[in-house]
Each structure stands twice: as C-alpha cells, then as structure tokens.
C-alpha positions as CSV (number, residue, x, y, z in Angstrom):
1,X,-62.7,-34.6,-78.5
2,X,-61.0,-32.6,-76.2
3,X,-60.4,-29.5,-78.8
4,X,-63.9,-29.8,-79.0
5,X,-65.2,-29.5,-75.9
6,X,-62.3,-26.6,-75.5
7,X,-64.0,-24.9,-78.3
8,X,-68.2,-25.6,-77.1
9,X,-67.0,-24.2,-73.7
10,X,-65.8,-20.9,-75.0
11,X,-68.6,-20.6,-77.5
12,X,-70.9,-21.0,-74.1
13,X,-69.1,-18.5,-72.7
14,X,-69.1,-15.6,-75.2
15,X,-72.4,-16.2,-75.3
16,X,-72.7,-15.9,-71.6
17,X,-70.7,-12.4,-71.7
18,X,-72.7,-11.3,-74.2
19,X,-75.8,-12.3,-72.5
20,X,-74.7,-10.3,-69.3
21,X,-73.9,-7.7,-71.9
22,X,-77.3,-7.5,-73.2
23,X,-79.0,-7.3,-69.7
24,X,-76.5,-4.9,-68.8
25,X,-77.6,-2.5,-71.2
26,X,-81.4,-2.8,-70.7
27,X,-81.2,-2.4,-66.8
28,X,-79.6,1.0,-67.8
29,X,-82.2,3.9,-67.8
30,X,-82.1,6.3,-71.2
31,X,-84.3,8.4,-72.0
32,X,-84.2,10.2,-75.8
33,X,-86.0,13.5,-75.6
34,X,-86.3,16.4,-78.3
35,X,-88.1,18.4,-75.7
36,X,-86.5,22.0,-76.2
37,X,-84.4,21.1,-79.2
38,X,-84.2,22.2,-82.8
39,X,-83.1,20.8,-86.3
40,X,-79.3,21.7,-86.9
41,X,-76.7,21.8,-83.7
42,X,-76.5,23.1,-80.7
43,X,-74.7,26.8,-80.9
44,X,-72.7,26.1,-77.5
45,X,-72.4,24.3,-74.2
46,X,-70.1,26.7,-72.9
47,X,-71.9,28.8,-70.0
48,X,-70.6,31.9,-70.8
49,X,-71.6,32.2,-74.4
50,X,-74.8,30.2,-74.5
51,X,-77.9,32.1,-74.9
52,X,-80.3,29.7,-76.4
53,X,-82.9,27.5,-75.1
54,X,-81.3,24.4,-76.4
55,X,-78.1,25.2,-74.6
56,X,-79.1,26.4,-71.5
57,X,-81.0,22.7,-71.2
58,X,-77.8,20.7,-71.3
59,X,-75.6,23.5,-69.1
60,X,-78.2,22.8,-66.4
61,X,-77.4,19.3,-66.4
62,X,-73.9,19.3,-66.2
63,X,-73.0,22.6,-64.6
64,X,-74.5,23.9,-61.0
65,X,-74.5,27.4,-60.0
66,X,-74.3,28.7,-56.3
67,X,-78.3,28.6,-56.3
68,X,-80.6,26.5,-58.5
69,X,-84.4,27.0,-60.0
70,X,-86.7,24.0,-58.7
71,X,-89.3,23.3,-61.4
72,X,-91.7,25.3,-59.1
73,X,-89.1,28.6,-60.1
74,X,-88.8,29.2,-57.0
75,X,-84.7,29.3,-55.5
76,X,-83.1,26.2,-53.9
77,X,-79.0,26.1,-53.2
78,X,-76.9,24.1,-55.5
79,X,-73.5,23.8,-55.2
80,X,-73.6,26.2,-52.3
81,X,-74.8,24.6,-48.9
82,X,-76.0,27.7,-47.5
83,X,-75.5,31.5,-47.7
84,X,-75.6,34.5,-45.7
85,X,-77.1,38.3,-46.7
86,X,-75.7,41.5,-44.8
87,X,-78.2,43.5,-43.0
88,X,-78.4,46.1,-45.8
89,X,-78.9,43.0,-48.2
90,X,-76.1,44.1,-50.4
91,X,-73.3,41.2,-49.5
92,X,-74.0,37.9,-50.0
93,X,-71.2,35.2,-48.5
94,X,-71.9,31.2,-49.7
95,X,-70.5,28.5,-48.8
96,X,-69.6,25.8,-51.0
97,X,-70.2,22.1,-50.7
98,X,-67.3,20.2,-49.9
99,X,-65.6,17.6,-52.2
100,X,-67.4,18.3,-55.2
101,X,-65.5,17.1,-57.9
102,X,-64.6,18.1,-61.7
103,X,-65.1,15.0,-63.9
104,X,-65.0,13.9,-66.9
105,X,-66.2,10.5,-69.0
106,X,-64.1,8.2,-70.3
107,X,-64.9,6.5,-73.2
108,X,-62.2,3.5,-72.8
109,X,-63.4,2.7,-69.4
110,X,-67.3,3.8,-70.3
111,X,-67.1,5.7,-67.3
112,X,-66.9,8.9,-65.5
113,X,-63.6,9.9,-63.8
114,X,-63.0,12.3,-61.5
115,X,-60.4,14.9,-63.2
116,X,-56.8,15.0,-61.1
117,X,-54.2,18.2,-61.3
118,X,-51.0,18.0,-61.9
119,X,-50.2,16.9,-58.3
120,X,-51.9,13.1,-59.1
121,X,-54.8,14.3,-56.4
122,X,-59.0,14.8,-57.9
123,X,-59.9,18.8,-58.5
124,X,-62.5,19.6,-56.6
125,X,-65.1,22.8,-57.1
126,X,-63.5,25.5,-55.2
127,X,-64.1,29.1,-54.6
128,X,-61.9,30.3,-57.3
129,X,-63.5,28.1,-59.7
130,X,-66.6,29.8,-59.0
131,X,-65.2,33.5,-59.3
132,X,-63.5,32.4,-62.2
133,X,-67.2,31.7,-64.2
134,X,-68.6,35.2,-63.1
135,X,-65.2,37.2,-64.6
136,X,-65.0,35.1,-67.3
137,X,-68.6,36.1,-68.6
138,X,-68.2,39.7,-67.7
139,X,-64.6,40.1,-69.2
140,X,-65.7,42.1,-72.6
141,X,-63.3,40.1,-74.3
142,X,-65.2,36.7,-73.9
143,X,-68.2,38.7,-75.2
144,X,-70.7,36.6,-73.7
145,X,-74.2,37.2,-74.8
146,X,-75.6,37.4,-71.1
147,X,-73.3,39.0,-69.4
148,X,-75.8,42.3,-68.8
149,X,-78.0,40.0,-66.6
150,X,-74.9,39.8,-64.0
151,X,-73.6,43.3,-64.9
152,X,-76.0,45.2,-62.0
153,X,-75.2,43.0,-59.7
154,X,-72.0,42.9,-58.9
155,X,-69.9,46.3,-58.0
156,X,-67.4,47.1,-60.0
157,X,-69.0,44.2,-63.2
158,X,-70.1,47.3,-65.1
159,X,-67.1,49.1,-65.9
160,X,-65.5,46.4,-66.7
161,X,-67.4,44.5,-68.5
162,X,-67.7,47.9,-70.3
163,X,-63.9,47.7,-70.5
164,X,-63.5,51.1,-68.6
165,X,-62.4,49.2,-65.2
166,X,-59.9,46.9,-63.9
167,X,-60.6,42.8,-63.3
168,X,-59.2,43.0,-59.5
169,X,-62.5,46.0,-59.0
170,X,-65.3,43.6,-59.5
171,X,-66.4,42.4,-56.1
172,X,-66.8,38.8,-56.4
173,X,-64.0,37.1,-54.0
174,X,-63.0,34.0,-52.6
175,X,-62.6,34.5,-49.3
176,X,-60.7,30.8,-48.7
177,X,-61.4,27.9,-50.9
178,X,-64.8,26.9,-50.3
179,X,-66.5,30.6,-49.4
180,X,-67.4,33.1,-52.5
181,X,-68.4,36.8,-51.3
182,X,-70.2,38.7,-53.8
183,X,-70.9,42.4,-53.0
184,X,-74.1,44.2,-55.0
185,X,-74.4,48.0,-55.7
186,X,-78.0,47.6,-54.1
187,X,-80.8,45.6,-52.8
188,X,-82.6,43.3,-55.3
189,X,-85.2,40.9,-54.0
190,X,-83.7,38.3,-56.6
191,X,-80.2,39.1,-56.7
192,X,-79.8,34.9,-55.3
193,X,-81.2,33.6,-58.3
194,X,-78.7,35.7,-60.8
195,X,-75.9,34.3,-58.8
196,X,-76.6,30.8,-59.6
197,X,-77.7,31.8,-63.6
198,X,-75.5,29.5,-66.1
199,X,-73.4,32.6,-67.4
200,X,-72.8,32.4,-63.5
201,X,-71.5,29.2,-63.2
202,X,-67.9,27.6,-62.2
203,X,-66.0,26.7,-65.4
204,X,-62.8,24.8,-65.6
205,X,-60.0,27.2,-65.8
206,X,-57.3,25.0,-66.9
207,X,-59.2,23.1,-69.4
208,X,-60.6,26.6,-71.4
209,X,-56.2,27.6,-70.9
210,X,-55.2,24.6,-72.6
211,X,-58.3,24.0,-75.2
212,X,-59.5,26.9,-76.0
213,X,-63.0,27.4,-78.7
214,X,-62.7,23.6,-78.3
215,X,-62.7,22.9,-74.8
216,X,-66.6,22.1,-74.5
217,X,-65.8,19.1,-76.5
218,X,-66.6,15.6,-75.0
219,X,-63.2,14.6,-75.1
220,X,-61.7,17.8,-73.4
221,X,-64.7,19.2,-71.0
222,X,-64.7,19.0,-67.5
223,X,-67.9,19.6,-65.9
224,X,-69.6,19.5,-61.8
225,X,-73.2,18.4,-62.3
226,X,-75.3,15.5,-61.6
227,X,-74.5,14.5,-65.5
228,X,-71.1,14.5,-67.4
229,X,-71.7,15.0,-70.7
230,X,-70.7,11.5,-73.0
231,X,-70.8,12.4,-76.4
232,X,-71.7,15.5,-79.0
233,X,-72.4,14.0,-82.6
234,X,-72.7,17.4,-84.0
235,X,-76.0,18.5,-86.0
236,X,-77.3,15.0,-84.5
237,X,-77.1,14.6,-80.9
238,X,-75.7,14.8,-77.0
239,X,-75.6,12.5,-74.8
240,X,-75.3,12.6,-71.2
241,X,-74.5,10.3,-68.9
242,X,-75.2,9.8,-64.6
243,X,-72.6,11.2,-62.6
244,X,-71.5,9.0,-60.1
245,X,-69.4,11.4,-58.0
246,X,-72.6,14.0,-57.2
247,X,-73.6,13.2,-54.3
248,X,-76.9,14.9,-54.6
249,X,-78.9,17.0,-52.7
250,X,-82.8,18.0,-51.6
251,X,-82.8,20.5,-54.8
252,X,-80.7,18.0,-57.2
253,X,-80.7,14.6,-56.1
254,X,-79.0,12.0,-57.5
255,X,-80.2,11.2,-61.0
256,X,-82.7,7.9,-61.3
257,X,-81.7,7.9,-65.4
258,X,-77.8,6.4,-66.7
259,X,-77.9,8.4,-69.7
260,X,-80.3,11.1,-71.4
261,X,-80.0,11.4,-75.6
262,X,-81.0,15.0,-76.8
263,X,-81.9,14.7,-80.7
264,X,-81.8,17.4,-82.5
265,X,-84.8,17.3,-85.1
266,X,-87.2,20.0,-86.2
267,X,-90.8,19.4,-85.3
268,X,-92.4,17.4,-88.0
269,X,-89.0,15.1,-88.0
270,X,-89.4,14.5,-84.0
271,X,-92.9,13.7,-83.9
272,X,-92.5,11.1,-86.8
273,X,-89.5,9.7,-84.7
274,X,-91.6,9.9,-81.7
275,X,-94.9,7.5,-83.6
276,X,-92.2,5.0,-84.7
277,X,-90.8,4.5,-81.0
278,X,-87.1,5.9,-81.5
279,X,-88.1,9.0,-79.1
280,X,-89.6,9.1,-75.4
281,X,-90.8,13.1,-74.7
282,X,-91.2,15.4,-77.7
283,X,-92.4,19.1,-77.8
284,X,-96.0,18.6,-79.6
285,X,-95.6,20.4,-83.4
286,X,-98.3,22.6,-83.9
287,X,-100.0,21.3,-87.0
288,X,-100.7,18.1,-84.7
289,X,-102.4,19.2,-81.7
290,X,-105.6,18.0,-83.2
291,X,-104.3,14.6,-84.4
292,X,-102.9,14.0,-80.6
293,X,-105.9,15.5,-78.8
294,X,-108.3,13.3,-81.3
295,X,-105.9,9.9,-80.5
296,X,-106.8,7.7,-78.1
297,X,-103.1,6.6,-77.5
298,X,-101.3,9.7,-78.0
299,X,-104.3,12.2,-75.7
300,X,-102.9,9.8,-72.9
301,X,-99.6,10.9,-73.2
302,X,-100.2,14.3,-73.8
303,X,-98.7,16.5,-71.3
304,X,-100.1,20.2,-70.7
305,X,-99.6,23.0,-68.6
306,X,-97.6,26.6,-68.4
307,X,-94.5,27.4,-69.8
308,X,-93.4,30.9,-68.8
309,X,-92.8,32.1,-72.4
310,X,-94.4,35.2,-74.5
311,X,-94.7,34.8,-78.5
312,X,-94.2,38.2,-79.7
313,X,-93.3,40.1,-83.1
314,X,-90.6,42.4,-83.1
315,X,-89.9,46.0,-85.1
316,X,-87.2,47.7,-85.8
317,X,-87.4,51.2,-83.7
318,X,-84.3,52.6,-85.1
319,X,-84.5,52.0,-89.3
320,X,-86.9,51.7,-91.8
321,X,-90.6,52.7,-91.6
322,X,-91.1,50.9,-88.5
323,X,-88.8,53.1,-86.6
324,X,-92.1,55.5,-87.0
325,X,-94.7,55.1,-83.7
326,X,-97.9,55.3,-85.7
327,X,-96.8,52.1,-88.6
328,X,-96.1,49.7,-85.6
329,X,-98.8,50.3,-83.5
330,X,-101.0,49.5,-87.2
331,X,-99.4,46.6,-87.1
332,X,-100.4,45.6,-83.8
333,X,-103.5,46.7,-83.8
334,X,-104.3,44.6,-86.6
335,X,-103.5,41.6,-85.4
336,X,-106.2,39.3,-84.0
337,X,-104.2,37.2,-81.2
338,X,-107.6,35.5,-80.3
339,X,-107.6,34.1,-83.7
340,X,-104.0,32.9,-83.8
341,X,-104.2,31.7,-80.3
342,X,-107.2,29.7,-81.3
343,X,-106.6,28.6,-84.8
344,X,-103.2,27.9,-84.5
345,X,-101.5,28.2,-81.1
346,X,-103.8,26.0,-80.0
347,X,-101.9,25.2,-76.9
348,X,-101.1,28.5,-75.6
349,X,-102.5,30.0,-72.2
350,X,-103.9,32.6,-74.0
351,X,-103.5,36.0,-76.5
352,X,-100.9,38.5,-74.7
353,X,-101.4,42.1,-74.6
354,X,-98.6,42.7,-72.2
355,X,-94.9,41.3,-72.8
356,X,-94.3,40.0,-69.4
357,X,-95.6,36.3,-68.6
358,X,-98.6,36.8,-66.2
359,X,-96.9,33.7,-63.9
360,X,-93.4,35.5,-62.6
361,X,-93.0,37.7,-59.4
362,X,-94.3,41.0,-59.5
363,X,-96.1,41.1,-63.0
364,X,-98.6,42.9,-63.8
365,X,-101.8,41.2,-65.2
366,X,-104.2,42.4,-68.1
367,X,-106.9,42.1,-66.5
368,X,-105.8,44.5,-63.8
369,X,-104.7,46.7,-66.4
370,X,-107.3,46.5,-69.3
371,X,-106.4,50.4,-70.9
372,X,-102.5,49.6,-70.7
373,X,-102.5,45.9,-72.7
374,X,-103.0,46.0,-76.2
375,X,-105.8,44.3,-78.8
376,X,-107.4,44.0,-81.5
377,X,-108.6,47.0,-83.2
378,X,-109.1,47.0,-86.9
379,X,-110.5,50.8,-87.1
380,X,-107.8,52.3,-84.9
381,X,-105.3,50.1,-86.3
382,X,-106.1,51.8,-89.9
383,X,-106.2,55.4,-88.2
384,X,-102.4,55.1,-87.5
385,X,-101.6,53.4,-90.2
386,X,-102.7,56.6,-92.2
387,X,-100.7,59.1,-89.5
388,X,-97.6,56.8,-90.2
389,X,-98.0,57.0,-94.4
390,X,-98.2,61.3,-93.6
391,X,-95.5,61.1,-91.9
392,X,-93.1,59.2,-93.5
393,X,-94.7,60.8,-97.0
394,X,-95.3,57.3,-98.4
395,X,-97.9,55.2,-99.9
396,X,-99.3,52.0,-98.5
397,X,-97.7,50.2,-101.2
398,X,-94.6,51.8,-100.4
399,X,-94.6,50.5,-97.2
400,X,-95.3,47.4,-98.2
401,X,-92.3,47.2,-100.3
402,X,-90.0,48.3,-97.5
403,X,-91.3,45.4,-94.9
404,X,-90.2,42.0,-94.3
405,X,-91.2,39.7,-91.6
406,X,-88.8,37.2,-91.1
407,X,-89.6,34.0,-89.4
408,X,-87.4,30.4,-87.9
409,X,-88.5,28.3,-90.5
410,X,-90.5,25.9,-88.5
411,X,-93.9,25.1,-89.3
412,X,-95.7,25.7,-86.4
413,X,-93.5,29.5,-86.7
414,X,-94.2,29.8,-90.3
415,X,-98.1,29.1,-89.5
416,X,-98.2,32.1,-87.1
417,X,-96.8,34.5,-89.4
418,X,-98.6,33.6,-92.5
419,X,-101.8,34.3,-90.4
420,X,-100.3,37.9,-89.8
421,X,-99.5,38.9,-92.8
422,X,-102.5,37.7,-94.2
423,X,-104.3,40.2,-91.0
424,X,-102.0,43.0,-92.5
425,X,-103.2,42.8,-96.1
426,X,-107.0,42.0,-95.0
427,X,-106.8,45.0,-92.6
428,X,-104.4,47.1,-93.1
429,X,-104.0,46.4,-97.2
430,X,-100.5,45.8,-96.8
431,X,-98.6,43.2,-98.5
432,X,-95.5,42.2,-96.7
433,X,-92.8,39.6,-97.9
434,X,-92.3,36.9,-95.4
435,X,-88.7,35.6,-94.8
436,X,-87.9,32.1,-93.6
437,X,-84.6,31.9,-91.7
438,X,-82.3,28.7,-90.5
439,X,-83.5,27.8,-87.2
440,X,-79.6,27.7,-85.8
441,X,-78.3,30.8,-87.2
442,X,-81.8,32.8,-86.6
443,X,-81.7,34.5,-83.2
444,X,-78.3,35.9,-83.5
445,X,-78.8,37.2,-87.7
446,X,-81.5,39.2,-85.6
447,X,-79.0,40.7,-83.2
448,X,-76.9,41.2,-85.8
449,X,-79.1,43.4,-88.3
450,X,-83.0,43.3,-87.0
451,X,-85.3,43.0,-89.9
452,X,-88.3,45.6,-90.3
453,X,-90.5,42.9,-88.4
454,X,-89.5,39.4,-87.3
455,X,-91.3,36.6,-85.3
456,X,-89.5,36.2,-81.0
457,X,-89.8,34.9,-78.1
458,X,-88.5,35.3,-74.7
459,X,-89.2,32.8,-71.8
460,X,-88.0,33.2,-67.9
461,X,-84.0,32.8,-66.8
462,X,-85.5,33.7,-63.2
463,X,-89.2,33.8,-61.9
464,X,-89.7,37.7,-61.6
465,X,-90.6,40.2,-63.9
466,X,-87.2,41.8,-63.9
467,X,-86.3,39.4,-66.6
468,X,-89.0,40.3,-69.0
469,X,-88.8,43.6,-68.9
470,X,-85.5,45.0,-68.0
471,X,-83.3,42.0,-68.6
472,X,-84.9,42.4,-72.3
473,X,-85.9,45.7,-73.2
474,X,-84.0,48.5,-70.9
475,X,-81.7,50.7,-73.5
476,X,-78.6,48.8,-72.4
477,X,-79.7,45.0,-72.7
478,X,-77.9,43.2,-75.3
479,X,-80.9,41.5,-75.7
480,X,-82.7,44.5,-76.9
481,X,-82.9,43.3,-80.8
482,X,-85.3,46.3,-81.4
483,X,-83.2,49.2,-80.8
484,X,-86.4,50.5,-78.7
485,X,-85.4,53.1,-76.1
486,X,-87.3,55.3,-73.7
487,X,-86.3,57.3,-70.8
488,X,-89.4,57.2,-68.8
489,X,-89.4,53.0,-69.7
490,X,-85.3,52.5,-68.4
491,X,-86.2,54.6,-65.7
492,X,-89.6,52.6,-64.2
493,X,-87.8,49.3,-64.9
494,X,-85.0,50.9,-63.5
495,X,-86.8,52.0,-60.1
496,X,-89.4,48.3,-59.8
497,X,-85.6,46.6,-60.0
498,X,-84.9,47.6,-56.6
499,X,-88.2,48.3,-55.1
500,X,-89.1,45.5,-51.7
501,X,-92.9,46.2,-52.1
502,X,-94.2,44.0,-54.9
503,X,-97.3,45.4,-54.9
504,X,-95.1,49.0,-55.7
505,X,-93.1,46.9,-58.7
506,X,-96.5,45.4,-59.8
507,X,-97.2,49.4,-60.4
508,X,-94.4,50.2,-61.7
509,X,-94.0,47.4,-64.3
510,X,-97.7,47.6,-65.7
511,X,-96.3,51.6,-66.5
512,X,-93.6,50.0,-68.6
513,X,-96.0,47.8,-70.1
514,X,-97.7,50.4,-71.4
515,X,-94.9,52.4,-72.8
516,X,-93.6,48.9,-74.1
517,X,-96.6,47.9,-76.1
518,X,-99.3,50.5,-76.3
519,X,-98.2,54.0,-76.6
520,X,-94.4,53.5,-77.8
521,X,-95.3,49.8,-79.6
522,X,-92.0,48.9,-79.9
523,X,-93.1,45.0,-80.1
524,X,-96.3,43.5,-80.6
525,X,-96.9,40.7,-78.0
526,X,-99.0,37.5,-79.4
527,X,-99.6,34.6,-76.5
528,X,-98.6,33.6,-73.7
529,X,-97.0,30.2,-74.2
530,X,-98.1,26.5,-73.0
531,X,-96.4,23.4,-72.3
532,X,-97.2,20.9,-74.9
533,X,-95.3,17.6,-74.9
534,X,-95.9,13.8,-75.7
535,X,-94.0,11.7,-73.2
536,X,-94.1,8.2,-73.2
537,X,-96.0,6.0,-70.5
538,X,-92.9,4.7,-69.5
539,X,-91.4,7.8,-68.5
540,X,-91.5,9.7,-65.4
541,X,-91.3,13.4,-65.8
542,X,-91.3,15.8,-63.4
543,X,-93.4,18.6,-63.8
544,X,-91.7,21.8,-64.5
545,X,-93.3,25.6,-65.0
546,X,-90.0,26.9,-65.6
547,X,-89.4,26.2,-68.8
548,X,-86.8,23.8,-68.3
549,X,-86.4,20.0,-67.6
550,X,-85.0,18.7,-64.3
551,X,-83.7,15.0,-65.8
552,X,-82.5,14.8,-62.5
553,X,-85.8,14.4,-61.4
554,X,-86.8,12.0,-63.9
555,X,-87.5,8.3,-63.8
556,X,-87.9,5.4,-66.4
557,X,-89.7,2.4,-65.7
C-alpha cells in the first residue's frame, strides 16, 4: 500500500510539473511572422556582409548601432546615449551607454547569458567594439556589400576601403572605452543615421577571431540587442528570443514578446500557412489581394499603408543592345505602369516615373516635375525603338533574340513581368524571353553579370533621398547593377549630398531624376510600393513606414 501511494504521489506530481510546464509555455509571447522573408535561407546575419531585406530584419533585432531609425524614419540614439557635432558639423563624439552587455542563449539553461572574457568578468559594448564594426566593413578584404554607404563619410574610409590607405588613417577612434569620435570629410545633413546603419554596427571581435565564416551561428554568436538570437534551422527558420540584459530605452524599449519565429516561405506557401493558423503577420501575395479585400475575416486583418520602396526594371548600360540610349528608353516608354499598378500591384501607392520614393527627405515629386518623370507613350516609345534598330544595324527580331528579362521567381514578380513583356510585343513587337531565377541566389547573380533587362527594387536604409539616388546609382556604388554612368548625374547627386538647403537638394535631385530615367533611361521605374500584410487580431504591430519591423515594439495578447 505504501509502494502505492509512493507511486500515485509521483504520478501527481509529474503531472503537476508538467502542468506548470504547459502554462509556462503559453504565458510566453511568440509571434511567427513571414513579413519580409523569402522561400530558401537567409544569405547572412552578419552585419557586415548582409545586404538583403531578409537579413537586415533580424540584424536590427539583435544588433544596435550608435543611432537607430524609429518606424516614423526619423533618427533616435541606440546604443549611444547622446552625441555631440563640432561647429563645422564635421566631428561627431557619442557616447555609449554604460553596461551594455554581449550575450548569448543557452540552450541547456533555455536562457540568455551574458558573455564573460577570459578574466571570469561579463563583456560589455565598448568603444572599440564599435570602431571595430565600421573597419571591419570597410576593410576590402571583408568585401562587404555596403561598405560604399559608410565610405564618404568617414576620412580616410575611402582609400582604404579602396586598399590604397592604411587602417590606423580612417578616423573613427575611441577616445576611452565608452566615447567613439568619428571625423567626416564634410557636412551631411544625415551623416547620424549612416553611423548607426547595420554595416555600422559593433560586432564581436573575439568571436569572428576564433569562428570565423561560422561565427553568426546560434551556438557561437554574440550579439547587443534587445533580442539574442535562439536558433537558425537553415532554409526553414530563426528564432529570436527577449533579451533580458537590455535594459531598454525611449527608442528601443524593452521587448513585450519572449520569442519572434521568422519562417522562411515564399508567398503562396506563407499565406496557406497563415489560413491554417501556423503564422501570425504575413506579407499579402499578390494574386490574393482580391480574395483578402473580398473576406470578411481576412479585410479585418488586413494592414495597409506606405513602404518606402520603388519597383523598377533594370538594363544593362554597358553590354548588349540595351547599352544603346534609344532601345531602353522603347522599353520604358512602352510600359503602361497604370495598368500594372492597377491590375496587378494592386497595393502599391501608385505607378513611378521617378526612382526615388516620393516619402524620404529632399525628394523630388512628379508632380512638381511632370516633363522630368517618365510615362507611357506608345508612339514615342516606337520612334526610339526605330533610332535604336539604325543604330545598332539590327532588326526588331534581332533584338528580340538578344533580350532576356530575368525575374525572382515569385508569383506576384513573375505576374509583373509577364505583363511587360506582353506590353513589349503588343507595342513595341518585340518578343523577349523571360527568365525566372532562385529567389536566394537572385540579387547577387545580378551583380555578378546583369542580364539585358531584369525585374529590382530598392527600398530606404535611411529616410533621405541620398539613398535612392547616390547610394544606388552614382558611378562608384556597388550597388550600381546597371553599369549606368554619367558625369553630369555623379556630379548633381554629388553636390545635393552635401547641400543644407532642401529645397536646393530637392532641385538638384529632380535633375538627376531626369538624367536617371528620361533622357539617359538607364532603368525604367514601375510603382511606388505599399505595405500589404495580414496580421492576426491577436497581435499588436507597430506601425512602421520604414520598411522594417520594430518587434520591440510589438505586443501579443
């Protein structure tokens, strides 16, 4: 009797444990969102290499820069508490927060840890941590992708990021342990925000010394923001999971979720997972807008609004027939963006004549500029398209031959460019091959060998038109997939850079807009993008025009 009672009283409590377990687990608030991700893997976490949108969503979760973007794009300090600009607005000195500390999660414990050194004591964020970041990115040997957004704004970044200089030339210092000076070559009105971009960011030294290509793995990282990252299932998911060491502040509190699951699904997969319940926030695929619009459940949780993005087609300047003027500006000119907008990017803020999205600092609207933006023009479209054939001394089918318009191969992308070509053979007769790509691999096949035409986008790393138009298309971007390259552009783009007035850069970019898409046509801009998501009721998102999610700010009920 008394082995049984022995036995009933550790049955009750097991069960009792695993009661207390199961509450456990649904007090936690997780969210699993899709919102920004693709089908495949991330590329990269690591903030010096990452250039996609995908990445850059996680990095701002858990890494902080010396300045952050509030969903409004406006600047806010992160891990710096404050900073000071010389009179000439050249230096900049910040000051870091104190006792912010490098962790890491531990999967034994199911918690995060603060990382220690070798002397037994936690690591902290210090100045050195921070310059570290910065040369990393710009070292030519890391050959990080971004590292041209920091290169004019540092002295001494360009020649060596150029190799031609020395490490010890670039002027970004640490004064003592918790002050970074940075020293521009001029005045910028946004240099701030560049400091605090993620191939800006504080890395962990010793971890990147002693793990090398693996160190951004779960079990090696060490990271500062108000999330450590959990676990990376690769080609599935990431999770993320509450830091309890940030401390938070006005700009990035102290998360309200425990954990955050990014899926990686393409559209069609994430909006089926989102129906069956497995999913809470989803970008909206574009072959259902109507369905959720139409849906008395799903309109509800429909969640609109801008996304400072612009759809565009790119050309190869330098090769092929479309390095010739007259065959890409037919093949903008024939495209109806009215149409596509309305047909098929049904969520978009409208068609885009100019490249730079109408929302950020100093850009220059269309409707300010009506003779600089480009259209729709069927008759003029076919009146280059014959100067092009004369010049290049080739038939239409010729030309047709020689094009290829490559595309992601997503639906919603796919859609828009098989309503393109279909405006190229209705108006222009031509008859051009379209060629679908792997989603992962797609952005950086186009850096490495631009097709003739290919299907882009570019949305904001800061809010000002800088980042449109010469973070992306000056001669010397590494973004500059096109090849495209005009002296009069660089030197506009060049001179609005550093110009106070906006009302002057507002001038000087709508020039550049004109070289960019109407006279010299090296791209043909399509929409301006909107925000299109399903969130569940549950959920409390905060509302972001920056293009990225805050899941700091966000709440589950």
């Amino acid at each position: 009797m008394q082995k049984f009672n022995r036995l009933m009283g550790l049955a009750l409590v097991l069960v009792l444990v695993f009661a207390i377990t199961i509450v456990g687990a649904q007090d936690k608030k997780v969210v699993i969102t899709g919102i920004g991700m693709v089908g495949g893997d991330l590329p990269t976490i690591d903030p010096g290499l990452a250039e996609t949108s995908g990445s850059i969503e996680v990095i701002n979760q858990i890494f902080l820069g010396l300045t952050n973007q509030n969903f409004d794009s406006s600047s806010e300090l992160g891990l710096a508490s404050g900073f000071e600009v010389s009179e000439d607005g050249t230096v900049f000195t910040f000051t870091l927060m104190p006792d912010v500390a490098w962790v890491r999660y531990n999967p034994e414990t199911d918690a995060v840890e603060q990382v220690v050194g070798a002397d037994g004591n936690p690591r902290f964020v210090t100045a050195e941590d921070v310059v570290y970041g910065m040369l990393r990115s710009l070292n030519p040997d890391t050959a990080s992708p971004y590292s041209y957004v920091l290169v004019p704004y540092i002295v001494g970044a360009a020649e060596y990021n150029a190799g031609e200089g020395a490490m010890e030339d670039v002027q970004v210092v640490a004064v003592d342990a918790t002050t970074v000076q940075i020293t521009a070559p001029d005045s910028t009105p946004f240099a701030a925000q560049i400091y605090g971009l993620w191939m800006a960011r504080p890395v962990p030294s010793w971890v990147i010394e002693e793990f090398g290509d693996v160190w951004t793995e779960a079990e090696n990282i060490a990271t500062t923001g108000p999330f450590a990252l959990k676990e990376w299932r690769h080609d599935e998911s990431l999770t993320i999971v509450k830091n309890p060491f940030w401390a938070g502040t006005d700009s990035v509190p102290v998360p309200a979720l425990d954990e955050v699951t990014f899926r990686f699904l393409d559209p069609a997969q994430a909006f089926a997972e989102y129906i069956a319940g497995n999913i809470d926030a989803i970008n909206v695929p574009l072959e259902e807008i109507d369905r959720v619009r139409a849906d008395a459940t799903l309109s509800v949780e429909n969640q609109t609004g801008g996304n400072p993005c612009t759809y565009y087609i790119g050309f190869d300047n330098l090769e092929g027939p479309t390095s010739n003027v007259h065959v890409r500006r037919a093949l903008s000119l024939a495209i109806d963006r009215e149409s596509i907008v309305t047909n098929i990017r049904k969520a978009d803020l409208g068609p885009a004549g100019f490249f730079t999205y109408p929302g950020l600092n100093a850009a220059p609207q269309q409707a300010d500029y009506p003779d600089f933006a480009i259209g729709f023009d069927v008759e003029a479209a076919k009146a280059e398209l014959e100067m092009g054939l004369t010049e290049l001394g080739i038939s239409a089918e010729d030309l047709s031959s020689q094009l290829i318009l490559a595309v992601n191969d997503s639906a919603g992308h796919v859609a828009v460019v098989t309503a393109i070509q279909q405006m190229w053979a209705d108006n222009l007769g031509l008859n051009v091959v379209i060629e679908p790509r792997e989603s992962t691999t797609y952005f950086s096949s186009l850096s490495d060998d631009a097709p003739t035409t290919y299907r882009a986008g570019w949305c904001q790393d800061y809010g000002d038109a800088n980042n449109f138009l010469y973070d992306v298309f000056f001669s010397g971007s590494s973004q500059n997939d096109t090849g495209f390259f005009s002296e009069e552009f660089d030197a506009l783009v060049v001179e609005a850079r550093v110009t106070a007035d906006t009302a002057a850069r507002v001038e000087l970019y709508a020039q550049a807009e004109n070289i960019l898409v109407n006279t010299q046509a090296a791209i043909a801009p399509i929409s301006f993008y909107g925000l299109n998501l399903l969130v569940k009721p549950y959920i409390e998102r905060a509302p972001s025009v920056t293009g990225n999610e805050s899941y700091f700010d966000w709440d589950r009920s």
